[in-house]
C-alpha positions in Angstrom: 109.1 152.6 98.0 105.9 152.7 99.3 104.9 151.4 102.7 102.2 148.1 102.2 100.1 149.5 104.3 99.5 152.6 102.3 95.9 152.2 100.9 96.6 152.8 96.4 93.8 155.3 95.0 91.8 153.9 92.8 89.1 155.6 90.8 85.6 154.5 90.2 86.4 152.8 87.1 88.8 151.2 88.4 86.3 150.0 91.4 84.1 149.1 88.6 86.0 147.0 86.9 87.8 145.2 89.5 84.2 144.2 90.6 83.3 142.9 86.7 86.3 140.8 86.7 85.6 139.0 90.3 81.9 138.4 89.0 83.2 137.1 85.9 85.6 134.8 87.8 82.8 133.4 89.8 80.6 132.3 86.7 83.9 130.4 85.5 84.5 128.5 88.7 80.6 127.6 88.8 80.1 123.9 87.6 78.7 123.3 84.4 77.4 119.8 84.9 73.9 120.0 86.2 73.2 118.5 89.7 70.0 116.3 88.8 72.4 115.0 85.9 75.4 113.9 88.2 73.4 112.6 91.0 74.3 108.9 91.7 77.6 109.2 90.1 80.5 108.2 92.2 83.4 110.3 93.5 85.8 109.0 90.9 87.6 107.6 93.6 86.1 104.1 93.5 87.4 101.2 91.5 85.0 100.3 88.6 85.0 96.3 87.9 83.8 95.5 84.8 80.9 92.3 84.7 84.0 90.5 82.5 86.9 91.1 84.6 89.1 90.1 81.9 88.6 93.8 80.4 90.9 94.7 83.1 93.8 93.6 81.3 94.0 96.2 79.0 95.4 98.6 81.3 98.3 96.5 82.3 100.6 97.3 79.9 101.7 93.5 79.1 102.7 92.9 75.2 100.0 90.8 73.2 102.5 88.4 72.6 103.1 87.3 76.3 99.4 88.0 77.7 97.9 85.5 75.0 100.4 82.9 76.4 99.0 79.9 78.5 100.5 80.1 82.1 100.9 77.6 84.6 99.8 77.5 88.4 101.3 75.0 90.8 103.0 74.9 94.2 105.8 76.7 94.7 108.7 74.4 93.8 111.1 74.1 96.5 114.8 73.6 96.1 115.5 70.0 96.7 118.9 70.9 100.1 117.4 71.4 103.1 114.9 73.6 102.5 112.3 75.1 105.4 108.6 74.4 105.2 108.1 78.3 106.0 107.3 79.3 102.1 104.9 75.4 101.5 101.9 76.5 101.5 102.5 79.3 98.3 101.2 78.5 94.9 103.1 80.3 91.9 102.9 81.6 88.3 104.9 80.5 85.7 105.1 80.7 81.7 106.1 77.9 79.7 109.8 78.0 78.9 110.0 79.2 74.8 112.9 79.6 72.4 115.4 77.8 74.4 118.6 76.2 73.0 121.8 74.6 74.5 124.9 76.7 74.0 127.6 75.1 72.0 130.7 76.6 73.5 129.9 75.8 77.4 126.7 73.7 77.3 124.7 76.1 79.4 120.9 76.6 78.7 119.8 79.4 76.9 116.9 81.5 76.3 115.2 84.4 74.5 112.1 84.3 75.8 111.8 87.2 78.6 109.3 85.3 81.2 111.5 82.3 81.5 112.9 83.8 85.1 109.6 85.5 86.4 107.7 83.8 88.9 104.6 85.5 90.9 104.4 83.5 94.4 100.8 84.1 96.2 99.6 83.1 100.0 96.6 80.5 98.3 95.9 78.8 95.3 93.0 80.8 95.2 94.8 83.9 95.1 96.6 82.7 91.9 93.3 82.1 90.1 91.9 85.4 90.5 94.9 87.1 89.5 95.1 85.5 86.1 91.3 85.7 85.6 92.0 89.8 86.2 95.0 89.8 83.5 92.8 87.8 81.2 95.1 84.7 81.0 94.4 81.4 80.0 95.8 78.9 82.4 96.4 75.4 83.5 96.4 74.5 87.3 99.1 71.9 87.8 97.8 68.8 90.5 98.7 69.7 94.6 101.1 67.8 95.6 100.9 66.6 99.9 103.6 68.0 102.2 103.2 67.0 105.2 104.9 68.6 108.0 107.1 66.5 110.0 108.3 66.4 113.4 111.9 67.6 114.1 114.1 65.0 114.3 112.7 62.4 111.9 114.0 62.1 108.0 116.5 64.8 108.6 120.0 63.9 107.3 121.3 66.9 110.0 118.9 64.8 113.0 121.2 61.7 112.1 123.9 63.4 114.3 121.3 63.7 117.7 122.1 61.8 120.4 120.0 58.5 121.2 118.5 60.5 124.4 117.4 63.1 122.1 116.4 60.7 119.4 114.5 58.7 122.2 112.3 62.0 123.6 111.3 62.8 120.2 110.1 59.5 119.2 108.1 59.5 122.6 106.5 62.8 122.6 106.8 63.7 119.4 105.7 67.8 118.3 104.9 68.7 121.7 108.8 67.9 123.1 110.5 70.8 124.6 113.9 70.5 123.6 114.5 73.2 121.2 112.4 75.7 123.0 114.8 78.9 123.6 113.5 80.9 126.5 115.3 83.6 125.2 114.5 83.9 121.6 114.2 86.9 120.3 115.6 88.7 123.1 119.0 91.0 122.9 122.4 89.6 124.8 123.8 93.1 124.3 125.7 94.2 127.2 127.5 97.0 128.4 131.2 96.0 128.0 133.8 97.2 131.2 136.6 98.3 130.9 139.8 96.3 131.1 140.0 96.3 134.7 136.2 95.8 134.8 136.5 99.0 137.2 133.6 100.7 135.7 131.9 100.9 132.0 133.3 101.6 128.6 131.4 105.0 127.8 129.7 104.6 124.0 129.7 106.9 121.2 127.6 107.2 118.3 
């Protein structure tokens, strides 16, 4: 087996048409296109909008016979327990509930229709708007409802257990009270545990 440092001999033909081929190899990797031609086109990299934004739709892949549906945008419905006020503010897209029947052996509600469960929560109403303008969906825009946000301790059925002192700070200072404030949120109360005779540190593995 030869060594790859040994240089092959090669004869002038050889040389000759080693050099043909790389020269040939550079007119194929030249570009075609001419430069005064593709000056001011983009990389190909940047998103095109079309002036109708609705044409946008096309490439979402939805079946005609859901994207031509009407959809509805409202506040995101809240369970009616004691729900938190964390999620309030989001506004959500739903379709109209289609083919649905009662079962007769249990009673349940049923459905065929495929966008009965799906539900698209966004951060603004205006969020909402755009997105179904983009997919090229007609839509009705249900009425805002108020919530407002109140106070601990007031219209709570869990608050109805406080005691009257507690009851009495809030209704005096209201928000700004200081009685569920936690200096130690957030912070670990891991601890190295001792051993049974607290004589030193159980050592930890893993």
């Amino acid at each position: 087996m030869r060594a790859l440092s040994t240089k092959v001999p090669r004869t002038p033909e050889q040389v000759k048409e080693g050099i043909e081929r790389v020269e040939r190899m550079k007119k194929f990797m030249q570009k075609s296109a001419n430069t005064d031609m593709a000056r001011g086109v983009g990389s190909g990299w940047d998103l095109h909008v079309p002036k109708n934004i609705s044409e946008m739709a096309a490439l979402s892949g939805m079946p005609k016979e859901h994207s031509s549906r009407t959809i509805l945008i409202g506040q995101r419905q809240l369970k009616s327990v004691q729900s938190g006020q964390a999620y309030a503010h989001q506004w959500q897209i739903t379709w109209k509930n289609e083919e649905r029947w009662k079962n007769p052996l249990m009673g349940w509600g049923s459905s065929a229709d495929p966008m009965a469960q799906v539900k698209l929560n966004f951060d603004s109403k205006e969020e909402a708007i755009a997105f179904a303008q983009r997919n090229g969906w007609e839509y009705e825009l249900q009425r805002e409802t108020s919530k407002s946000n109140r106070p601990a301790g007031f219209n709570s059925y869990k608050d109805n257990f406080l005691e009257k002192r507690t009851v009495k700070q809030l209704k005096k200072e209201g928000a700004k009270n200081q009685i569920y404030v936690n200096p130690g949120y957030g912070s670990s109360n891991w601890f190295m545990p001792l051993k049974y005779h607290g004589d030193g540190e159980v050592l930890q593995h893993g």
